[in-house]
Legacy VTK file of the C-alpha trace (Angstrom):
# vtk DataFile Version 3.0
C-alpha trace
ASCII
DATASET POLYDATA
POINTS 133 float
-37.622 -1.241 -38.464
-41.033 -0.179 -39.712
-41.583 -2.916 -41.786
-42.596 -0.136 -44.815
-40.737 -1.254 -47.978
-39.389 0.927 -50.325
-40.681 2.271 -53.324
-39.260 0.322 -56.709
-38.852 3.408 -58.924
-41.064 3.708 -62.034
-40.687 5.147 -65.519
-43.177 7.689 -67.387
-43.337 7.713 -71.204
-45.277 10.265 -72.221
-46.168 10.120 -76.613
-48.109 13.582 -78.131
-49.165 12.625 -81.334
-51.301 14.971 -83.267
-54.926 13.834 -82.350
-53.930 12.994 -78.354
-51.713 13.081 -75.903
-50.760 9.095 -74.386
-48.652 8.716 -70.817
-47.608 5.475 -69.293
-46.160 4.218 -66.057
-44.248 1.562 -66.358
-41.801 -1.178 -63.908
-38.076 -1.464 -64.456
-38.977 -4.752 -66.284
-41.666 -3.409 -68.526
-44.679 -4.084 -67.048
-47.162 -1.238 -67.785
-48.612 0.021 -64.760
-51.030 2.462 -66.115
-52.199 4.480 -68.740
-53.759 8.100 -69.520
-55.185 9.577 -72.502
-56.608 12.840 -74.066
-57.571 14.218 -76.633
-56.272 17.143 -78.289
-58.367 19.723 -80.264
-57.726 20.415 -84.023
-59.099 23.108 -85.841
-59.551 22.652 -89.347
-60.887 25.289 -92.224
-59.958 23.635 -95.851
-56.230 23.216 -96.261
-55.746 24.799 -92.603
-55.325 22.359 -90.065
-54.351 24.111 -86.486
-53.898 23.263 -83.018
-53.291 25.301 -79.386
-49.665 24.187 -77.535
-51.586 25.374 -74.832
-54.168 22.705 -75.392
-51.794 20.246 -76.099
-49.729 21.011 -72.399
-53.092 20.120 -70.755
-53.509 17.198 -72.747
-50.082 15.789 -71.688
-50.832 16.810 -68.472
-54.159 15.211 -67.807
-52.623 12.331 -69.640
-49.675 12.288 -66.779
-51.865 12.371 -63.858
-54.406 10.193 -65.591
-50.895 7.129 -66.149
-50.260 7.682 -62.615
-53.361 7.693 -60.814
-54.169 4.277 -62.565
-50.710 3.127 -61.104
-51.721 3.778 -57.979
-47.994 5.293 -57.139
-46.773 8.620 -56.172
-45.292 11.181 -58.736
-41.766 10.870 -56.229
-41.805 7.125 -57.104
-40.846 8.354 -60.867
-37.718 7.833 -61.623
-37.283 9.224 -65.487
-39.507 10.331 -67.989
-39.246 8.942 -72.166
-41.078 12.080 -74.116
-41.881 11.544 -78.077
-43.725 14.559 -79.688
-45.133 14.327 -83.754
-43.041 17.306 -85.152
-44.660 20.541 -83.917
-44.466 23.870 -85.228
-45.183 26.660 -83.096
-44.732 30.387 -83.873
-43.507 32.232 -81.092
-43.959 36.187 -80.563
-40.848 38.481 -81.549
-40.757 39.842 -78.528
-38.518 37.262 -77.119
-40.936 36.485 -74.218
-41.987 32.881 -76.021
-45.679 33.805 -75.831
-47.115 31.692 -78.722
-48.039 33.755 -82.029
-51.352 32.969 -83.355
-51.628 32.478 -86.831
-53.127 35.955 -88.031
-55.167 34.887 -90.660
-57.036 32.165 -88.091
-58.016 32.178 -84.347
-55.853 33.873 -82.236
-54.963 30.553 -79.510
-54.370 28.314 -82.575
-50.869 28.352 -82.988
-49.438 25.181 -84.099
-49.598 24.505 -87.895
-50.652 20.572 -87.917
-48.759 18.521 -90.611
-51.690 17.909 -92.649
-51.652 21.827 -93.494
-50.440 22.181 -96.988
-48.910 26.155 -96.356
-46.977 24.234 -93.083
-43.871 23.694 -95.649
-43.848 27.365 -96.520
-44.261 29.073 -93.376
-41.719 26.467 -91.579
-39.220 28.376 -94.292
-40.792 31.672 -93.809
-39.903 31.030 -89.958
-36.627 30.080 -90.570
-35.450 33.100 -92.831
-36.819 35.548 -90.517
-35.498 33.913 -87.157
-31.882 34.765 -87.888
-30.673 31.450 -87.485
LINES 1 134
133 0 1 2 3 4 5 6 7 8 9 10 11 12 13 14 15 16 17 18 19 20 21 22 23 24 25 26 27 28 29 30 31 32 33 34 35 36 37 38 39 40 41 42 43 44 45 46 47 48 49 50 51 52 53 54 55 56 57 58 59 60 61 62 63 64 65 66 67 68 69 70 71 72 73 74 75 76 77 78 79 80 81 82 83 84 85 86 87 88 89 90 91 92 93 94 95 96 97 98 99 100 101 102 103 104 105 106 107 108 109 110 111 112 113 114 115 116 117 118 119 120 121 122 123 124 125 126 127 128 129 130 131 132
């Protein structure tokens, strides 16, 4: 025997809220290990309040690394990951290759209509009818 001791597995919770994206790393008994943080971009223009998915991937994912490095453990040592997301809206393209579609009427990588936007309610219907669901 080595004497190396094995790895107790961890848990990742991971929170996206609309101003930042939160991760933590945390012991079977609760104990947080560590934490990450980041900021995600909104871009606001009177009653238009839009963000990038795009932006908010790399948020999550700087907040990930971020949890983990603080933790000092491995990504292997992870043995399940909690994800909670604020209610997200993102047009996709008609083209059925799920490339985001930018709001036309904004700029083009903003593509998530942030639930402070008062036209959110009626382009989430507008979405619906047209998606053939």
């Amino acid at each position: 025997m080595t004497g190396t001791r094995k790895q107790s597995p961890v848990f990742l919770g991971v929170d996206v809220g609309t101003g930042s994206a939160r991760a933590g790393v945390f012991a079977p008994d609760g104990r947080m290990l560590g934490t990450g943080k980041h900021d995600i971009r909104i871009w606001r223009d009177g009653v238009m309040a839009e963000q990038s998915s795009d932006d908010i991937w790399n948020a999550v994912a700087i907040a990930v690394k971020q949890a983990l490095t603080a933790s000092a453990l491995p990504p292997a040592a992870v043995a399940g990951i909690g994800f909670d997301a604020t209610c997200s809206l993102v047009g996709l393209s008609q083209d059925h290759t799920h490339k985001p579609e930018p709001n036309r009427r904004s700029r083009p990588q903003y593509h998530r209509l942030d639930g402070s936007t008062r036209r959110r309610s009626g382009r989430a219907h507008q979405c619906h009818r047209t998606s053939g669901a």
